[in-house]
C-alpha positions in Angstrom: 0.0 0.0 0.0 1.1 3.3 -0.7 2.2 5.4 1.6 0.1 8.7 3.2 1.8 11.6 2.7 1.5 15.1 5.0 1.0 18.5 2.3 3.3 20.9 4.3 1.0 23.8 3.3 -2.5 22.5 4.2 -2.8 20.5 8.0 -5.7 18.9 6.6 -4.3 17.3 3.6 -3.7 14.0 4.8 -4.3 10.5 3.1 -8.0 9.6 3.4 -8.9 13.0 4.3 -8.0 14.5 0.6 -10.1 13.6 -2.5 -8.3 12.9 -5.0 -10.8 13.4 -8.3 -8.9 11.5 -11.6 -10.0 11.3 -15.5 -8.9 7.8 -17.2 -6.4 9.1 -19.6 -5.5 6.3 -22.6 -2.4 6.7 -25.5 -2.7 4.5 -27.9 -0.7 3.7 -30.8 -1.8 3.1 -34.1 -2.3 -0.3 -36.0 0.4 -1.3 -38.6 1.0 0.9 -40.9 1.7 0.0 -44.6 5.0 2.2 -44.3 5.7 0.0 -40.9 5.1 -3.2 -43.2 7.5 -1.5 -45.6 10.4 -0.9 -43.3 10.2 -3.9 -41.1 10.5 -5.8 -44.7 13.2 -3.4 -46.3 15.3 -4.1 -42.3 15.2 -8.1 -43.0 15.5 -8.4 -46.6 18.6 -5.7 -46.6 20.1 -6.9 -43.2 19.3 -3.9 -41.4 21.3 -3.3 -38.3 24.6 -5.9 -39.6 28.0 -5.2 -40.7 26.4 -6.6 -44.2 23.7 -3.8 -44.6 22.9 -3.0 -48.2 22.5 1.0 -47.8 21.0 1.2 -51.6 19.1 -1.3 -52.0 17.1 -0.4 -48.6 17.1 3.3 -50.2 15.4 1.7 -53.2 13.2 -0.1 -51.5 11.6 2.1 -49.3 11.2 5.3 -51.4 9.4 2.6 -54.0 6.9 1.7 -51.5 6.8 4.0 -48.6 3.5 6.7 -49.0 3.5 10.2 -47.3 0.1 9.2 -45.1 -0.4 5.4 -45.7 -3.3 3.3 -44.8 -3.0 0.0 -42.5 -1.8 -3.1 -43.9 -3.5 -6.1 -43.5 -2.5 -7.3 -40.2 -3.0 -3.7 -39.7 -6.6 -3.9 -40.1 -7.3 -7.2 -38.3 -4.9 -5.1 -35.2 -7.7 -2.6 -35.2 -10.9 -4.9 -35.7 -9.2 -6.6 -32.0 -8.8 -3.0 -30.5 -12.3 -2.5 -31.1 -13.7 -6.0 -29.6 -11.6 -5.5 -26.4 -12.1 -1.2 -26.3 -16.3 -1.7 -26.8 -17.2 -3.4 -23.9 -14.1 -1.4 -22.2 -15.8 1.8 -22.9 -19.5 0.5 -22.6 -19.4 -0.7 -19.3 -17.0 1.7 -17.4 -16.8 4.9 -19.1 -19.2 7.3 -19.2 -20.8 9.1 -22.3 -19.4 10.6 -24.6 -15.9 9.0 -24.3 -13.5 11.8 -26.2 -11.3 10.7 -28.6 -8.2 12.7 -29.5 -6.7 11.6 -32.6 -3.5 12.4 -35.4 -5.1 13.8 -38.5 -2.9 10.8 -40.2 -5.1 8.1 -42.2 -3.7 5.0 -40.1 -4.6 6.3 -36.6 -8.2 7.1 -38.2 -8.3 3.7 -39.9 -7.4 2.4 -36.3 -9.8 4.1 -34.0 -12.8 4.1 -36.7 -14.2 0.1 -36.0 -14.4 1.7 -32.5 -16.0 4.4 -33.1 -18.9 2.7 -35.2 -18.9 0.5 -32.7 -19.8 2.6 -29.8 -21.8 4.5 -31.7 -24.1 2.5 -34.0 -25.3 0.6 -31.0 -28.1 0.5 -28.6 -27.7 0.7 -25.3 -29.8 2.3 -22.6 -27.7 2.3 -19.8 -25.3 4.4 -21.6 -26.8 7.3 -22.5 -26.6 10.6 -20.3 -30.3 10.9 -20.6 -30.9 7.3 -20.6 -32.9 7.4 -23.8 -32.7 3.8 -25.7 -32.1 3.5 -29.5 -29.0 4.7 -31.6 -26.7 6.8 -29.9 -24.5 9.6 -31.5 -23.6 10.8 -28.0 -21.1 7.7 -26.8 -18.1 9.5 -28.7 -16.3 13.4 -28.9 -13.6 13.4 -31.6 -11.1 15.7 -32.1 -8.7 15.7 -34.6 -5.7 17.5 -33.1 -3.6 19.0 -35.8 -0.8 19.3 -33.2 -0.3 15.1 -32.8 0.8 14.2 -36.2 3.9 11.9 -36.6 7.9 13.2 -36.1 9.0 14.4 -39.7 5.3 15.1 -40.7 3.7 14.2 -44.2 6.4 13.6 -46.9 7.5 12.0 -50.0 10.6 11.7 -51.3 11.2 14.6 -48.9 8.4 16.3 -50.6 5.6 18.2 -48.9 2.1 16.6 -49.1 -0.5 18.3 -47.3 -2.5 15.7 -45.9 -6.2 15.3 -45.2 -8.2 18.3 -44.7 -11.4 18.4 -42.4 -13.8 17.6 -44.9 -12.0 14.0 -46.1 -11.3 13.7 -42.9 -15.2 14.0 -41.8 -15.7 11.8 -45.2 -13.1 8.6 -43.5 -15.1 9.1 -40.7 -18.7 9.0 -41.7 -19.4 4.9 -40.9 -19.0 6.4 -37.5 -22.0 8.7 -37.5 -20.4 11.4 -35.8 -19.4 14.9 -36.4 -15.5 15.8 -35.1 -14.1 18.8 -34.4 -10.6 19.9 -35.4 -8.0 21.7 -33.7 -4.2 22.9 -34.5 -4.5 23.5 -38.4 -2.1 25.6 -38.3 -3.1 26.7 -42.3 -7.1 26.4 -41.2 -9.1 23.1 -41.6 -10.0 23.9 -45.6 -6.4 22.9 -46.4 -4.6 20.0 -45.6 -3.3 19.2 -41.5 0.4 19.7 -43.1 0.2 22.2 -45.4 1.7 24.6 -43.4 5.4 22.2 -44.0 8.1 23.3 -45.9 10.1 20.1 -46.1 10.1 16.9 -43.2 10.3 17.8 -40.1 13.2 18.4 -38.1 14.0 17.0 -34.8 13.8 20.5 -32.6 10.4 20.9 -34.5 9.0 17.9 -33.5 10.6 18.6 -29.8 9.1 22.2 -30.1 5.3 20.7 -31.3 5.6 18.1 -28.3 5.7 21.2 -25.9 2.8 22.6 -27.7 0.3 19.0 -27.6 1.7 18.5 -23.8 0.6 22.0 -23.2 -2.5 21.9 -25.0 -3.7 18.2 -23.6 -2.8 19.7 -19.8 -5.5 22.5 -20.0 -7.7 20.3 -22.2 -7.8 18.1 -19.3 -7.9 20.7 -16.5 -10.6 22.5 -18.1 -12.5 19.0 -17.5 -11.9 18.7 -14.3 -12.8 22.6 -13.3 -16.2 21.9 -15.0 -16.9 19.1 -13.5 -16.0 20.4 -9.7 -18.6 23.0 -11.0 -21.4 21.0 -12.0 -20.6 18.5 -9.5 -20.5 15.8 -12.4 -21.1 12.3 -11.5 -18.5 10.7 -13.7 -15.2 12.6 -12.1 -14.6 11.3 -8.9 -11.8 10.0 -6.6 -11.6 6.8 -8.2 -9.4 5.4 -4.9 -12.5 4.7 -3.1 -14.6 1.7 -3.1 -18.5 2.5 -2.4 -20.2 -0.5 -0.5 -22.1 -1.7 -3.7 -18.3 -1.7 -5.6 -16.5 -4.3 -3.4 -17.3 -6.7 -5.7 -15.4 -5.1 -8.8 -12.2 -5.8 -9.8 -9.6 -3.3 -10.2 -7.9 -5.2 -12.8 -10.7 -6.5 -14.6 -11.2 -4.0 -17.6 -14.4 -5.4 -19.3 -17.0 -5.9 -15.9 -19.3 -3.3 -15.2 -18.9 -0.6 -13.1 -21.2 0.8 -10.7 -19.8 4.3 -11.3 -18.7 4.9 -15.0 -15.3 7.4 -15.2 -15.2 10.2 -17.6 -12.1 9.2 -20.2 -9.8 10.3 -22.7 -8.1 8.6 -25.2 -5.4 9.6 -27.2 -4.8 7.7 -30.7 -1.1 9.0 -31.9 2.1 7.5 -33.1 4.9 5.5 -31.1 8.1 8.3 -31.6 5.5 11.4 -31.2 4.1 9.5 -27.9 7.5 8.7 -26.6 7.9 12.4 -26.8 4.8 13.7 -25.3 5.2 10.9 -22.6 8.6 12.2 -21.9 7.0 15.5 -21.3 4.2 14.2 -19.0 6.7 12.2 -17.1 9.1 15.4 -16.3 6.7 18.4 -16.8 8.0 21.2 -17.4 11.8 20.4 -16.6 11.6 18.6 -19.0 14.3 20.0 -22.0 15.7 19.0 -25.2 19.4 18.0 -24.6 21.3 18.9 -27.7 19.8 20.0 -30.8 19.8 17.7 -33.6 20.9 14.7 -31.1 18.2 12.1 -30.0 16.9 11.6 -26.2 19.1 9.0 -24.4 15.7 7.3 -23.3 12.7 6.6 -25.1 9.2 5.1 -24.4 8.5 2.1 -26.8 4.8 0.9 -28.0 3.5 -2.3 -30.2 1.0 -1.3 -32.7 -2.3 -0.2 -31.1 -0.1 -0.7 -27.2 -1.8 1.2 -24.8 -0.2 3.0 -21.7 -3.1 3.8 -19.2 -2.6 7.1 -17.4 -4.9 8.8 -14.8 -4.7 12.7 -14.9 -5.1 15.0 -11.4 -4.9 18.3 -12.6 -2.0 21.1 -12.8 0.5 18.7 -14.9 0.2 15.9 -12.3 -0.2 12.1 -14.1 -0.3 8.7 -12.6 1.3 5.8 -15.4 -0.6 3.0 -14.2 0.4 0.2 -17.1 2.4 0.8 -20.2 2.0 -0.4 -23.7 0.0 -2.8 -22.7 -1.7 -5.4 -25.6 -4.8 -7.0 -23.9 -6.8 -7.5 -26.7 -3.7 -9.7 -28.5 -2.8 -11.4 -25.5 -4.9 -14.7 -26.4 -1.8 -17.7 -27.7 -3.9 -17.2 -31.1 -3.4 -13.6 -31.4 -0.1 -13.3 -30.7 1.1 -13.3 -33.7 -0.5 -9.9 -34.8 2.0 -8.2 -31.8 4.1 -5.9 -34.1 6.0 -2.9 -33.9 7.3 -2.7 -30.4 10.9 -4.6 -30.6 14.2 -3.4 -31.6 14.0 -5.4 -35.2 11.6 -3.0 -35.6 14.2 -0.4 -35.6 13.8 1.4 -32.0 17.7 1.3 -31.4 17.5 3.7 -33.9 16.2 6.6 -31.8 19.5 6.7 -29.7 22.0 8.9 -30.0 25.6 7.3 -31.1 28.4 7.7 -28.3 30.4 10.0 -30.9 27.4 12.4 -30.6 27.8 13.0 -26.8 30.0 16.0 -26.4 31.1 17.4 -23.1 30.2 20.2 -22.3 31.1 22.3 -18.7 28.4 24.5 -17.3 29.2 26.9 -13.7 26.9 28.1 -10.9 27.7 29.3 -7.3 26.1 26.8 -4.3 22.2 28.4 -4.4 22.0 28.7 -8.6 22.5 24.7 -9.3 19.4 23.7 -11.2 17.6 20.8 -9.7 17.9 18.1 -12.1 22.1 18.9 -11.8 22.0 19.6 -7.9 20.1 15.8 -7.7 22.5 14.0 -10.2 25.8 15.8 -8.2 24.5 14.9 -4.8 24.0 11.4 -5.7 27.3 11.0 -7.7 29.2 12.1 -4.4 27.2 9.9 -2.2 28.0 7.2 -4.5 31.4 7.6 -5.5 33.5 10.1 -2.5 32.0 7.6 0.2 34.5 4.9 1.3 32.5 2.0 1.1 28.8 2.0 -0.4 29.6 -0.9 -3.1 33.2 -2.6 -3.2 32.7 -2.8 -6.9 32.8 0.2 -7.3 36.3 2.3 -7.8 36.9 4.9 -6.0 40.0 6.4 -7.9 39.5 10.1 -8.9 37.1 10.6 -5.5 38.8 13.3 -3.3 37.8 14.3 0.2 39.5 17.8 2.7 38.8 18.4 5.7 39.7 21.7 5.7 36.3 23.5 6.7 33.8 24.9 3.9 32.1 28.3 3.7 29.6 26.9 0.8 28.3 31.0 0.5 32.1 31.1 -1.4 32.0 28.1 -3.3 30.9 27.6 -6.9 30.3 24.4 -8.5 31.9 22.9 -11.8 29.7 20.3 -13.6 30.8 18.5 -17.1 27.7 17.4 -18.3 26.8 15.3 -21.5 23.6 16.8 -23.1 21.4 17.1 -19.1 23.8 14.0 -17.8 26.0 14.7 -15.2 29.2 12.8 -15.7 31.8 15.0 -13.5 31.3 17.7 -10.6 33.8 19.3 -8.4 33.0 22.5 -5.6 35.7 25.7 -5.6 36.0 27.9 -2.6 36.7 31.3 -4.4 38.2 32.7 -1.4 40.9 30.1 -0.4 41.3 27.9 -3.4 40.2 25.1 -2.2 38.5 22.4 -4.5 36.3 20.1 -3.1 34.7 16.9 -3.9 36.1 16.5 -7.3 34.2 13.3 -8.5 34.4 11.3 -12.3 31.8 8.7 -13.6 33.5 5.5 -13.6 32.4 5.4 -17.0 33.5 8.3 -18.0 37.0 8.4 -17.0 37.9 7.1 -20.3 37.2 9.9 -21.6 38.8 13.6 -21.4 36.2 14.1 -18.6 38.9 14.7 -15.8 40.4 16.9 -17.4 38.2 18.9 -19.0 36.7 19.4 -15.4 39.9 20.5 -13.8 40.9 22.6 -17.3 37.4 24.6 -16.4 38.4 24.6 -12.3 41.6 26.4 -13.3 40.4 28.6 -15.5 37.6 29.9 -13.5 40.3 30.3 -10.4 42.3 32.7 -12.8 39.6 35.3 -12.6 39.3 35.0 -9.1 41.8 38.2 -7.5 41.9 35.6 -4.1 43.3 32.9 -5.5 46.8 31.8 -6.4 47.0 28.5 -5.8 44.8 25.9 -6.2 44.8 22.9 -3.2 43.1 19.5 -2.8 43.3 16.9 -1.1 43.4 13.5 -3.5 43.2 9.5 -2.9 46.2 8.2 -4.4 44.5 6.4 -7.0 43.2 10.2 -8.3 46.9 11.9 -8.5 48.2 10.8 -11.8 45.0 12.9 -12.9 46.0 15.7 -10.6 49.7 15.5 -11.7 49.1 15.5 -15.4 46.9 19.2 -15.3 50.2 20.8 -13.2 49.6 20.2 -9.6 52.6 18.6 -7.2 52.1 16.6 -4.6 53.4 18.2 -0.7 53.6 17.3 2.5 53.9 20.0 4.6 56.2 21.8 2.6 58.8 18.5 2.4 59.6 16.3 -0.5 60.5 13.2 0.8 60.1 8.7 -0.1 56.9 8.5 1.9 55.2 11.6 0.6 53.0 9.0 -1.1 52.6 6.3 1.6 49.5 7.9 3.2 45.6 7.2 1.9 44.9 11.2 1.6 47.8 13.4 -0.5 47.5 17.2 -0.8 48.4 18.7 -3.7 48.9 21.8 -5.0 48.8 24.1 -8.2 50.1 27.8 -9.0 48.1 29.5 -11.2 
């Protein structure tokens, strides 16, 4: 059981005693594309991802067949056809009406969600209608196409802009489903096509800079939801943590029973590199950044065709990930075979960044200005690696420890970071020269790390009118390091055989 947890700013907020009001937030992933058919064929017939890969034949092969805004292929459509039988009875029984639909203005994430759609639509069914009217229903479903949630690179051939679907085919792919969308995000207006705004694919940073924009928009989407419904006391946003006595029956995990009280409930139909991005964005918030232009993330969220991750949104930016990429409705030993899209033959290694493309880079800030995400990753790397034992595996060979006494109002911090990774820190007391808890990645002491940490220590001391020399206190496994950037080892002013025999040498540098 989780634990309770005291708000500092409110005595009353405590476990039990806070309501905790939730909408059931779904991403889902399209169904197989007939590009995705394309390059999972063009990756085993050219030996994608060998020493042997056949660069022009794949080139070939893929510009031949590959279609700005495909269809589904035919696994594809059987894929969608399973979503439907396992998301109608889903929907029916424990959301409440309309269910709204956010979807990519793409032709495979429409071709996905529509079965669905007629589904929940084109059935009858009193108990779910607001009004509890029987007969066809064209409330059960709100779609909006969001113009904002198109795929990384947009709509392309041959690195030629197409402009896509505008609202009205868009409307036209949707008619089986008897309802009427709305559209959002076209940023040339919904008579044109979703892309016609593009001037070529996209590029990374854009796609970066439009996952910002869809987080943004889907936060107050989702707030506005919830502020309505705390105003018209709606009966379908509630804290969902609480079991009524006519609800101790149902099962949490069972996602097809009835429920006593139905849940108001998004769902988000998009694309697996766009979702890894907006995921990315829900996971961190805000603080969450780009590292390096033009270089991929160093982690990645990875979905099948038609996964689904199941989310439950509080309000202000604040998500719960409750499962992720989840396939229930292939999960049967006969369906199994339709799983696609989700491993790394299916070309996901792809989205990270190549060791070559991680440069160093040295960032400065006095004690109080560390950013959070670098004042987290710098505590824990001295905890880890300047404490004598936490893991014997672990070296401790550049670690340094003083115990000459600290004044952290004078001390400034050095970080060498690669893209928001941390991989080397040390502290300098501007006002004696002091350096303090210089500390390497094991990992990264391969590298020019080291010394491009002590190369920025030393020049940063220069400009200081206090300092002169530079001292620390090193392990002996750290002063072949020390010694190679121009500092000497002492011993109270003596050279002599044991100056090394000790666990702790100071050492010193004129600047």
């Amino acid at each position: 059981m989780a634990s309770q947890y005291k708000d500092t700013n409110k005595s009353d907020d405590i476990g039990e005693r806070h309501v905790r009001r939730s909408i059931s937030l779904r991403l889902i992933r399209h169904s197989e594309s007939q590009n995705n058919q394309v390059y999972r064929d063009a990756r085993r017939i050219y030996k994608g991802g060998t020493p042997d890969f056949e660069l022009d034949g794949w080139t070939d092969y893929v510009d031949e067949r590959r279609r700005a805004d495909p269809g589904l292929s035919s696994t594809g459509d059987i894929q969608a056809q399973k979503l439907s039988h396992y998301l109608e009875p889903h929907l029916k029984n424990q959301a409440s009406s309309p269910v709204c639909f956010i979807v990519s203005p793409m032709r495979r994430t429409i071709e996905t969600i529509l079965p669905t759609l007629v589904a929940l639509n084109n059935h009858e069914d009193d108990d779910n209608s607001n009004n509890g009217s029987s007969g066809k229903s064209t409330d059960a479903c709100h779609v909006i196409i969001n113009g904002f949630y198109f795929e990384s690179e947009g709509c392309h051939t041959r690195e030629q802009v197409e402009p896509g679907m505008n609202a009205a085919q868009i409307t036209a792919l949707l008619s089986p489903a008897n309802t009427n969308p709305t559209f959002v995000g076209f940023q040339s207006g919904i008579d044109k096509g979703w892309y016609a705004h593009g001037t070529g694919p996209e590029t990374r940073a854009e796609s970066e800079e439009r996952a910002a924009k869809f987080y943004l928009w889907l936060v107050e989407f989702l707030d506005e939801q919830l502020y309505r419904a705390e105003e018209e006391n709606a009966h379908d946003v509630f804290d969902a943590g609480v079991t009524l006595p006519e609800e101790e029956s149902e099962l949490d995990h069972d996602r097809l029973g009835v429920r006593t009280r139905r849940r108001r409930t998004t769902i988000c139909v998009g694309h697996g590199d766009f979702m890894s991005l907006v995921l990315k964005r829900i996971v961190a918030g805000f603080g969450h950044a780009v590292e390096e232009e033009g270089v991929p993330h160093r982690s990645a969220f990875v979905h099948y065709n038609t996964g689904i991750t199941e989310l439950e949104y509080f309000g202000n930016g604040r998500f719960l990930i409750m499962s992720s990429n989840q396939v229930p409705h292939l999960s049967s030993p006969d369906d199994c075979k339709y799983i696609t899209g989700g491993s790394l033959k299916d070309g996901w290694g792809y989205l990270m960044p190549s060791e070559n493309l991680l440069d160093a880079e040295v960032s400065i800030a006095y004690a109080d200005e560390i950013q959070p995400h670098v004042k987290e990753q710098t505590e824990a790397m001295r905890s880890l690696y300047l404490s004598k034992k936490i893991d014997s595996n672990v070296p401790l060979d550049d670690s340094i420890k003083t115990n000459v006494e600290r004044d952290s109002s004078n001390e400034v911090t050095i970080v060498v970071k690669r893209g928001l990774q941390v991989v080397g820190c040390a502290s300098l007391d501007e006002k004696t020269g002091v350096l303090h808890d210089v500390v390497v990645r094991p990992s990264a002491r391969r590298s020019q790390v080291g010394e491009s940490l002590i190369e920025a220590v030393m020049k940063h001391a220069k400009h200081s009118k206090d300092i002169d020399t530079l001292v620390v206190q090193a392990n002996v496994g750290g002063k072949d390091l020390f010694e190679k950037m121009g500092f000497t080892a002492v011993n109270a002013g003596e050279e002599n055989d044991d100056l090394y025999s000790s666990e702790i040498i100071r050492m010193e540098c004129k600047l």
